[in-house]
C-alpha positions in Angstrom: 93.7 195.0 110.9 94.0 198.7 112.4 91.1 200.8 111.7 89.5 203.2 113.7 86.0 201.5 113.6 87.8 198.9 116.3 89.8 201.3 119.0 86.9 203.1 120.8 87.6 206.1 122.2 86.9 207.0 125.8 87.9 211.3 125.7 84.3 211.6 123.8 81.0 211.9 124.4 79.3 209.1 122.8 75.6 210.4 122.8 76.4 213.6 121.6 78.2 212.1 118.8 75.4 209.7 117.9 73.0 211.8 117.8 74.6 214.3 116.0 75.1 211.6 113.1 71.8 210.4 113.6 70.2 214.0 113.0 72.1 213.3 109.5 69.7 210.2 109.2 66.7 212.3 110.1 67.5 214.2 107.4 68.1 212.2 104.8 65.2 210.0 105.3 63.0 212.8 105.3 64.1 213.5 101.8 64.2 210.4 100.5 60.9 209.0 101.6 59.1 212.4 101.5 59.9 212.8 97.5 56.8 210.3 97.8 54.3 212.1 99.5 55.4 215.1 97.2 54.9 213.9 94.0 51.7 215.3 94.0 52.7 218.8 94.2 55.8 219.0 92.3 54.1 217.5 89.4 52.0 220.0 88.5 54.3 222.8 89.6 56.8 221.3 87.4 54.0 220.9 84.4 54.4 217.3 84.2 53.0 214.0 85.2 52.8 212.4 88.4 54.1 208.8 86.7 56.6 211.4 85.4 57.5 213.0 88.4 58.0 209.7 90.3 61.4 209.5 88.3 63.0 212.1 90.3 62.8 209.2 92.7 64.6 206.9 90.4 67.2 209.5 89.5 67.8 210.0 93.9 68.4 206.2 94.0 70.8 206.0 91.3 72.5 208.7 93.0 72.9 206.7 95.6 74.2 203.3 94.1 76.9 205.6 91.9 77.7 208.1 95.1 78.5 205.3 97.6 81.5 203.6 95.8 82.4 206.4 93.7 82.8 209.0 96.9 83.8 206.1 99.3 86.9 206.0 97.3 87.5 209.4 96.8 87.5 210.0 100.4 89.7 207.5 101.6 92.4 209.3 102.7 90.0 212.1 104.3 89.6 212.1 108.3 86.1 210.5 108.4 85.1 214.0 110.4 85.7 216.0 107.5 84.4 213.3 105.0 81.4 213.7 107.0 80.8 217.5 107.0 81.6 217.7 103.4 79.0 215.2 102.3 76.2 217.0 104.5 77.2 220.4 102.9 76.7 218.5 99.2 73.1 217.1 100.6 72.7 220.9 101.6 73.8 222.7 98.4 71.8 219.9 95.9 68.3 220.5 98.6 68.8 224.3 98.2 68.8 223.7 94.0 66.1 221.4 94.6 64.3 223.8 96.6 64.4 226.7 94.0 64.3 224.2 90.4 61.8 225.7 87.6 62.2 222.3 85.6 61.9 218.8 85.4 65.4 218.6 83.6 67.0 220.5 86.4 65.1 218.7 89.1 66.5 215.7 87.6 69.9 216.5 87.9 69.7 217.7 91.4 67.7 214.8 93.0 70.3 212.9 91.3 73.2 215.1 93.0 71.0 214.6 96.5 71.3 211.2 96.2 75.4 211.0 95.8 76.3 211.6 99.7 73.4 209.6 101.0 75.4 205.9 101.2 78.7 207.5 102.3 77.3 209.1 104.8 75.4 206.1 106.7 78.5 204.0 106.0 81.2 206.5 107.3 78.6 207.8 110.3 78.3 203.9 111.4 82.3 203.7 111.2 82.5 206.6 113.1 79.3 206.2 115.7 81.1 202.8 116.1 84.7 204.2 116.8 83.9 205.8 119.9 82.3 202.8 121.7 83.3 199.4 123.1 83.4 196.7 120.1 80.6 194.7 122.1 78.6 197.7 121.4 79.1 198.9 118.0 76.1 197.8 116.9 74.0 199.2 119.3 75.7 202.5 117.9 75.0 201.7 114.3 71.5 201.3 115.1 71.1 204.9 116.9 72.9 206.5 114.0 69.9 204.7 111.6 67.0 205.5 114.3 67.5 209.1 112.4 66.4 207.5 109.0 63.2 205.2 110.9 62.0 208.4 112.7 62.1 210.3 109.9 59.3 208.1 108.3 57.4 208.7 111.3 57.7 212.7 112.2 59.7 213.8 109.2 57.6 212.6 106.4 54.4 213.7 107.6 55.8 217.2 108.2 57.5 217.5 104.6 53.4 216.4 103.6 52.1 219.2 105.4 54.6 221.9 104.0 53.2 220.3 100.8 49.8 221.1 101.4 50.4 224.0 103.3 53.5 226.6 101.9 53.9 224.7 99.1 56.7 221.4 98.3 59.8 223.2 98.0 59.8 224.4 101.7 59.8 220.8 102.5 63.6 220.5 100.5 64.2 224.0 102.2 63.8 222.3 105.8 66.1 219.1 105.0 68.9 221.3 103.3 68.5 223.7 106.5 69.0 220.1 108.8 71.9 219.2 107.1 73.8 222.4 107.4 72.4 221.8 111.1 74.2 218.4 111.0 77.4 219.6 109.7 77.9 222.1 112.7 77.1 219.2 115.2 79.6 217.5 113.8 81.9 219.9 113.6 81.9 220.7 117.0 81.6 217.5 118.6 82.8 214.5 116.6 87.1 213.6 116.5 88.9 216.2 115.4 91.5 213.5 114.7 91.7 209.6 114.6 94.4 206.4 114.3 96.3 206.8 111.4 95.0 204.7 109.0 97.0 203.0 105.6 94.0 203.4 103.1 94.1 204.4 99.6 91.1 204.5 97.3 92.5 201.4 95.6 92.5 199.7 98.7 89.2 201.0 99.5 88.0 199.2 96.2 89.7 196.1 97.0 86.4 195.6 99.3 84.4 194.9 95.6 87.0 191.8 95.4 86.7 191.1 98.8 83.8 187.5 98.8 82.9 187.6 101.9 81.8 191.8 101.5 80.2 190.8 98.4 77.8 188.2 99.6 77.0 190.3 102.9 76.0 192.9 100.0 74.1 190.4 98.2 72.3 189.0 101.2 70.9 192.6 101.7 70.1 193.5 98.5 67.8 190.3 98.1 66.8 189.7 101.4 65.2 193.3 102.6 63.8 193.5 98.6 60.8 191.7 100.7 60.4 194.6 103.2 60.1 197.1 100.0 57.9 194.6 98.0 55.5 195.2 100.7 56.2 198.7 101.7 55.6 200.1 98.4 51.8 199.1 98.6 50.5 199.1 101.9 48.7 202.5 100.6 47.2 200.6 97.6 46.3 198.0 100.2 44.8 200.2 102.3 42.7 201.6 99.9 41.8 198.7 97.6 41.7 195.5 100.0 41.1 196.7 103.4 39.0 199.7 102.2 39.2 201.8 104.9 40.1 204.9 102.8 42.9 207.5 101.7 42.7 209.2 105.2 44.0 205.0 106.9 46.9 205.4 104.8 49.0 208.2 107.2 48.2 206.3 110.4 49.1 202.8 108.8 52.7 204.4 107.5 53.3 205.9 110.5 52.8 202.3 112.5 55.0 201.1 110.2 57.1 203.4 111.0 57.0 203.3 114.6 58.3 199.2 114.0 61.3 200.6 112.1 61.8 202.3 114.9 61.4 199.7 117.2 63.0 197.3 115.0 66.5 198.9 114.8 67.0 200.0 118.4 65.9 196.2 119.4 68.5 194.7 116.9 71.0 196.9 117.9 71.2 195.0 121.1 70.6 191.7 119.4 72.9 191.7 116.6 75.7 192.8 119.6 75.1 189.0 121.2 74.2 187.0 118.5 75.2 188.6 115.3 74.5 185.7 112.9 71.6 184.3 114.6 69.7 187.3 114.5 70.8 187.8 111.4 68.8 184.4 110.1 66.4 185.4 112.8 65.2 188.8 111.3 64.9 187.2 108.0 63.0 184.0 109.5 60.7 186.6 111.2 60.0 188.1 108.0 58.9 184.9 105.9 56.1 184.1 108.7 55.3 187.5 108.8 55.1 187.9 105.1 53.2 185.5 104.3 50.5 186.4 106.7 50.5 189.8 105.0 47.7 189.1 102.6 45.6 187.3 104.6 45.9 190.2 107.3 44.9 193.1 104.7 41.0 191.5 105.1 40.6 194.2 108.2 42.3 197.0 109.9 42.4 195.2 113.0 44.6 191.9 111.7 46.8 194.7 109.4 47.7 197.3 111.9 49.5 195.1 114.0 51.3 192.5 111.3 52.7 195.8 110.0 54.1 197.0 113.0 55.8 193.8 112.8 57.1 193.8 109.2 58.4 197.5 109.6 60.7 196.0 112.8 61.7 193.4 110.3 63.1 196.6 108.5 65.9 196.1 111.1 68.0 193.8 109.0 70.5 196.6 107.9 72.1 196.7 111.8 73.6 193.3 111.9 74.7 193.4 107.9 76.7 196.5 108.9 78.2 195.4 111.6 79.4 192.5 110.0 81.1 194.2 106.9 82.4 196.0 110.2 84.3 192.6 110.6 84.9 190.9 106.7 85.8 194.5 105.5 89.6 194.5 106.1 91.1 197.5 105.2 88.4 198.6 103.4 85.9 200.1 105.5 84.2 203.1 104.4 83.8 201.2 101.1 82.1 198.6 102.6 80.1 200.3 104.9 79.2 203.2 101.8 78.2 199.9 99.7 75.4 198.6 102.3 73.7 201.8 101.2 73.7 200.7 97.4 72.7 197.0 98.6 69.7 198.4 100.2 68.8 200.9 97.3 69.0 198.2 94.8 66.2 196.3 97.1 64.1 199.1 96.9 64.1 198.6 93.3 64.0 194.4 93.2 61.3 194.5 95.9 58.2 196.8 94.3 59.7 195.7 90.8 58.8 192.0 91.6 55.6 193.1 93.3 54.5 194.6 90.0 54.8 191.9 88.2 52.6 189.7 90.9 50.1 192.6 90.8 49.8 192.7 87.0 49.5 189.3 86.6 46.4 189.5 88.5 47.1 188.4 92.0 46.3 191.8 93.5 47.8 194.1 95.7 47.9 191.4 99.0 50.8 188.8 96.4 53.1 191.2 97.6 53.4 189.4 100.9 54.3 186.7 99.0 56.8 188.7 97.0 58.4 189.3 99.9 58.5 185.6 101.5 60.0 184.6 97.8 62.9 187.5 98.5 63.3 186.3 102.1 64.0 183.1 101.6 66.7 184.0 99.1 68.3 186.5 101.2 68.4 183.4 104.0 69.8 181.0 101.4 72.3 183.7 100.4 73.4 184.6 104.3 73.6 180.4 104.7 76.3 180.6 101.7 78.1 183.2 103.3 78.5 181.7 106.8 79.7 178.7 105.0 81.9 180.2 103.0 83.5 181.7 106.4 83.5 179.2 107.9 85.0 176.8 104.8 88.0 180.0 104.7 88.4 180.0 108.4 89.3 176.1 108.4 93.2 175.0 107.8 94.2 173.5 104.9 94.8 169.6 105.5 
């Protein structure tokens, strides 16, 4: 196995690097998790509804489950540096439409181009963020390249809200667009100019969706950090409805959460380097206990504040599922890596999805917890079946 991703480099400068990348992340999380806080301003600018306009956040995420695979493959045979720029040039070009769209058709099809580079790029700035470190440390690198997405939700999204209220909702598509290009010069000037020659083709790149061991590490994330979305989509509702504490709690309690996404990934970054599969089991564990206090905490501020700081560092469980595709991935890394993207889109829409149905069937708001401890103990089931099924592989034949 010769890939880049496992021969760190020692003419580089790491930090620079990383947070280059990282300022990537910033970027796109600002996007995706401001089109939220928008909604409210495009919709009528747009003449529409707001249940309307909260497609255009569909339309991102499908552009992220078809970009990852589709552009993964595609850019196989492209030095991941130049892979990289051209996919922050895309999430600059599709901001700018987005920025200056007169209608809901065209809006469409531009969140929907947005949302194309978003999983290549986290999975081919992890390879690279990891290529230029020790292998004891590549996970500690992954996690700085994804602290750019978990600050976004606490400094980027609130700006993007203010721009809404303030200048109006498409400077807020202006300013990410304007990052991006930002990101692509960084890169440019201080990521490899050139790497380990590496055999890939964009078959080989999709041998990865053969590949059992990529496919369960997939699933695991796709089901096990739906919980973390079940209850992130309605802390506001929560908030408002259970707690009571009013529409001016909600910014603060996002923001905690945000701060323990924070938190959350530079911690596990460290953890998932020494025990990769125990804290793999361990973040998921966390997030059942956690979970299902969730409802009973949304009685008072007091109780919720800190159990979701907790839940948001429980967000974290993206660091040690790279890194291992890192490891089961072969050949086929950028695929792999691109895919994690899709797995986590795909919670976002199993998560709140199943939460609905809890919440419609008249368990209010606080079932989502329980939503969430129903997803988390499926994702640990799911990661047990795939450290057996190594393990089984790993064993000679008798």
């Amino acid at each position: 196995m010769s890939d880049i991703a496992f021969v760190p480099r020692t003419d580089l400068r790491p930090g620079v690097i990383h947070f280059a990348l990282a300022l990537g992340g910033f970027a796109i999380g600002t996007s995706e998790f401001a089109a939220m806080a928008l909604i409210p301003y495009i919709s009528p600018a747009l003449d529409i509804s707001q249940a309307t306009a909260s497609h255009l956040i569909s339309a991102y995420a499908l552009g992220v489950v078809v970009g990852a695979p589709v552009l993964a493959a595609l850019g196989a045979r492209l030095p991941r540096r130049m892979l990289l720029i051209g996919l922050m040039l895309v999430y600059a070009i599709a901001h700018v439409a987005s920025s200056t769209a007169h209608s809901y058709g065209g809006m469409m099809l531009w969140r929907f181009v947005s949302g194309l580079p978003h999983g290549a790029y986290f999975g081919v700035a992890a390879l690279m963020a990891a290529s230029v470190v020790p292998r004891g440390k590549r996970s500690q690198a992954v996690a700085r390249v994804m602290t750019g997405l978990t600050v976004a939700t606490v400094l980027g999204v609130p700006f993007a809200n203010i721009l809404g209220q303030t200048v109006g909702w498409r400077w807020g598509y202006a300013v990410v667009a304007t990052l991006a290009v930002l990101t692509a010069i960084l890169i440019f000037r201080f990521a490899p100019e050139a790497e380990d020659k590496r055999d890939v083709s964009p078959l080989g790149e999709l041998a990865a969706l053969g590949n059992r061991q990529v496919l369960l590490t997939l699933l695991t994330g796709a089901i096990g950090f739906g919980g973390f979305f079940a209850v992130y989509s309605y802390v506001a509702s929560n908030v408002i409805e259970v707690t009571q504490a009013g529409e001016a709690a909600v910014p603060p309690v996002l923001a905690v959460m945000g701060v323990g996404m924070v938190l959350g990934t530079l911690i596990m970054g460290r953890i998932a380097d020494l025990w990769p599969v125990k804290s793999t089991f361990g973040i998921m564990a966390c997030s059942v206990v956690l979970m299902a206090i969730y409802p009973w905490a949304t009685g008072s501020m007091w109780t919720l504040v800190p159990v979701v700081l907790l839940i948001g560092m429980s967000g974290a469980l993206s660091i040690p599922l790279q890194s291992r595709l890192m490891d089961v991935a072969g050949n086929a890394q950028t695929m792999a890596a691109a895919m994690n993207h899709s797995a986590f889109n795909t919670a976002n829409a199993i998560g709140p999805a199943l939460a609905a149905v809890a919440i419609s069937a008249g368990y209010g708001f606080p079932s989502s917890g329980y939503v969430g401890v129903g997803l988390s103990l499926a994702g640990i089931a799911c990661f047990a079946v795939t450290v057996w099924d190594a393990s089984r592989s790993a064993r000679p034949a008798l």
